[in-house]
C-alpha positions in Angstrom: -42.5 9.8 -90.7 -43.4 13.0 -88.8 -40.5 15.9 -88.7 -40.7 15.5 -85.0 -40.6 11.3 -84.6 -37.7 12.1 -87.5 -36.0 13.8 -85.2 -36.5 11.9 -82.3 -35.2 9.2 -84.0 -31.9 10.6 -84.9 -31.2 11.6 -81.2 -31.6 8.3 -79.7 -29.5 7.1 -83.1 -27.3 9.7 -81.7 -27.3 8.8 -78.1 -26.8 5.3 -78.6 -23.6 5.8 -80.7 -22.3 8.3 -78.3 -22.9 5.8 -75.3 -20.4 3.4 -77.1 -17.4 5.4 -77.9 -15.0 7.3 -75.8 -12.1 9.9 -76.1 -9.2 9.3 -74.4 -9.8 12.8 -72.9 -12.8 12.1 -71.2 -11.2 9.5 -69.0 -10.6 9.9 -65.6 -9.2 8.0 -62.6 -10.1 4.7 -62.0 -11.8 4.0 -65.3 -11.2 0.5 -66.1 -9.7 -0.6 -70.0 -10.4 -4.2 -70.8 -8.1 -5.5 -73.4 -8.1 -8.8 -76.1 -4.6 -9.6 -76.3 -3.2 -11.3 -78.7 -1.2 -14.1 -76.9 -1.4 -16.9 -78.3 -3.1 -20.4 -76.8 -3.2 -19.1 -72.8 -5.3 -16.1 -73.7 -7.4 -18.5 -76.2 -7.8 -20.6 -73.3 -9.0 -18.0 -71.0 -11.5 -16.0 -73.3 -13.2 -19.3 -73.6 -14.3 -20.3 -70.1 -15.1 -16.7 -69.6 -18.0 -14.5 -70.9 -17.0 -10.5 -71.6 -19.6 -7.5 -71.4 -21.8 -8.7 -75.1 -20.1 -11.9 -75.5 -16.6 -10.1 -76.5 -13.3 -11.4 -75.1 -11.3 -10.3 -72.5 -8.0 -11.4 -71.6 -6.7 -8.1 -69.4 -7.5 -5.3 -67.5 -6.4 -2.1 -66.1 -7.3 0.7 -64.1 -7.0 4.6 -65.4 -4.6 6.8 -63.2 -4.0 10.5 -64.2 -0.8 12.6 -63.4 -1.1 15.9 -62.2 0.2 16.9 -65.4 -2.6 15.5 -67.1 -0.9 12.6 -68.8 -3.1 9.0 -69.0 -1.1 5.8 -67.3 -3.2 2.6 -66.5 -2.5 0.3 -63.3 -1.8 -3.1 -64.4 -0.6 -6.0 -63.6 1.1 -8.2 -66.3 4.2 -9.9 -67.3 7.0 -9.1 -64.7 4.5 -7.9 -62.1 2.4 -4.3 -61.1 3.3 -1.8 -63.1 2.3 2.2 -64.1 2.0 2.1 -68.0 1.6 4.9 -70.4 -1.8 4.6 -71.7 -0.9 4.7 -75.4 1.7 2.1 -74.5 -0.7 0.1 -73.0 -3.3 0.2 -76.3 -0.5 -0.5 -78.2 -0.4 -4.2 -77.5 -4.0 -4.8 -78.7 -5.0 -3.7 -82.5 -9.0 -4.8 -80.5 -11.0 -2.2 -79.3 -10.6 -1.8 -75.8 -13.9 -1.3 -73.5 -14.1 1.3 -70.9 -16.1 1.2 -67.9 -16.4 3.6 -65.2 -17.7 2.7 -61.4 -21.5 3.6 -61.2 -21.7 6.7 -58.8 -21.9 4.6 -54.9 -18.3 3.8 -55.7 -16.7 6.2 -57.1 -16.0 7.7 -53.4 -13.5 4.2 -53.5 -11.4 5.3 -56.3 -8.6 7.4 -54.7 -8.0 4.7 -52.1 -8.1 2.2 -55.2 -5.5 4.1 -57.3 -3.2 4.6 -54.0 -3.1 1.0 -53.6 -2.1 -0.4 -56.8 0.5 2.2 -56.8 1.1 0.9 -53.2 2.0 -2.5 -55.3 3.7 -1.2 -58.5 6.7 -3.1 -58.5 5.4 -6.1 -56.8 5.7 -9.5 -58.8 3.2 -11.1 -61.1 0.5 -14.0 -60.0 1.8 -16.5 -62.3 0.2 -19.3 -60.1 -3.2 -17.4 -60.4 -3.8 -18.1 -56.9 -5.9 -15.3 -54.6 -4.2 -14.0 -51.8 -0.8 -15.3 -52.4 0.8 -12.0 -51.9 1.1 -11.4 -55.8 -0.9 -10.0 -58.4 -2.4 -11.3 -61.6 -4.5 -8.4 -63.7 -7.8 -8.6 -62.6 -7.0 -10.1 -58.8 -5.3 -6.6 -58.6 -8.3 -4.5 -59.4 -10.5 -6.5 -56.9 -8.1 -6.2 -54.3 -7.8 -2.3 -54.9 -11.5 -1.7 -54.5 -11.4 -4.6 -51.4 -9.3 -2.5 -49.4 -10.7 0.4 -50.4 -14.3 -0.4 -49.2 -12.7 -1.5 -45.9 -11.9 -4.7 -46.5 -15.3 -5.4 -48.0 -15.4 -6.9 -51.6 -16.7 -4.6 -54.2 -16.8 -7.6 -57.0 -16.9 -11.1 -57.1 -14.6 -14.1 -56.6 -15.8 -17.6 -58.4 -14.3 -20.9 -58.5 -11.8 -20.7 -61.5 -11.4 -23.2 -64.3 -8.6 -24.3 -67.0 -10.9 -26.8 -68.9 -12.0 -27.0 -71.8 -16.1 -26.8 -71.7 -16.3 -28.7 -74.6 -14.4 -31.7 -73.8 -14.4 -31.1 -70.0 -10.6 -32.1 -70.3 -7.7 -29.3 -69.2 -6.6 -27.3 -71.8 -3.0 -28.8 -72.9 -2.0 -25.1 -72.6 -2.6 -25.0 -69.1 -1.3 -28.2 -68.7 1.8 -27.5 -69.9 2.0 -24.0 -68.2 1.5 -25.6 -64.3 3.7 -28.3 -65.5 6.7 -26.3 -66.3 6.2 -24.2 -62.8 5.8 -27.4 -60.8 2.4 -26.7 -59.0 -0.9 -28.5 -59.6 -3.8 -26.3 -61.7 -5.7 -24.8 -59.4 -9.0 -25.6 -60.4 -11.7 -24.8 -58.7 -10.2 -22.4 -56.5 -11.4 -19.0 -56.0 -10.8 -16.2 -58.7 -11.5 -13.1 -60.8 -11.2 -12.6 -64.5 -11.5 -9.4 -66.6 -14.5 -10.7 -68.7 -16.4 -11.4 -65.3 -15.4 -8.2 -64.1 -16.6 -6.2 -67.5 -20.2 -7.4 -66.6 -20.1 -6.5 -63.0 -23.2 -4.6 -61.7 -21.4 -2.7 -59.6 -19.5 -1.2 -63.2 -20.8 1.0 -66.3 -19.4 0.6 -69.3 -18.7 3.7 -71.5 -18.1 2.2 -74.6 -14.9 1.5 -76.7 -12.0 3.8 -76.3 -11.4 5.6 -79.6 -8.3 5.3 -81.2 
């Protein structure tokens, strides 16, 4: 091999390694951090019927708001509801990698409006019936919404018809099952939704690599 083709080698070697890792200090606002969580059989359940940016799993999502001190918080949506978390807080809960992906540049003009609203909502309670539009908030639902209303009431990303079955057997997940069960309301499958592995191959998105630790 030539010195030059060496070279040109080791800068697309380079590039390509560079194009797949981030520093937390090159984020900025309205980055979204998709996260593999650990939960037990639910998140299971969902990283199944759904397909992540190359084939990884995804079972949450946030979006990267910055202080004017400089300090890293990510809009969320999880557990009790809409929430501001410290960033280091929030990578805490995952010993995964967690993917970043930044708007391509005809959206990025959307991002201030997108931050403002899911402050708007911080404080608002969770979607635990994972049901669009019910006036709460389930992690992804929140995101889509945010760059909704920031396009003018235009979606950004997609919606698709949800499912808790198991693609294998075609049967509901007993997880699921169970979960609907205990709140008293029937799965809602087949109605509209969003889910952070969807959302992680989005055109309108590009991803930045893994957030280094």
């Amino acid at each position: 091999m030539t010195q030059m083709k060496y070279i040109l080698v080791l800068v697309c070697c380079l590039a390509s390694f560079s194009a797949f890792s981030i520093k937390k200090s090159a984020l900025k606002a309205g980055d979204l951090i998709f996260q593999d969580l650990d939960c037990g059989g639910m998140c299971d359940a969902i990283e199944a019927v759904t397909e992540g940016y190359h084939n990884r799993d995804f079972s949450h999502m946030g979006m990267v708001s910055i202080m004017p001190n400089g300090k890293y918080y990510v809009l969320e949506s999880i557990g009790k509801g809409v929430q501001e978390t410290d960033l280091d807080e929030f990578l805490k809960r995952s010993t995964h990698p967690h993917l970043v992906a930044r708007m391509k540049k005809p959206y990025r003009k959307l991002i201030p409006a997108a931050v403002a609203f899911c402050q708007k909502w911080v404080g608002s309670a969770y979607d635990d019936e994972f049901i669009y539009n019910n006036g709460k908030y389930y992690c992804s639902e929140l995101i889509y919404d945010a760059f909704k209303a920031a396009n003018d009431g235009q979606p950004l990303f997609q919606l698709y018809p949800m499912t808790y079955k198991d693609p294998a057997t075609g049967s509901f997940y007993p997880v699921w099952e169970s979960y609907f069960h205990n709140l008293k309301v029937n799965i809602p499958e087949g109605l509209p939704g969003c889910n952070p592995g969807g959302m992680s191959t989005s055109d309108k998105v590009k991803v930045l690599g893994d957030l280094e630790s």
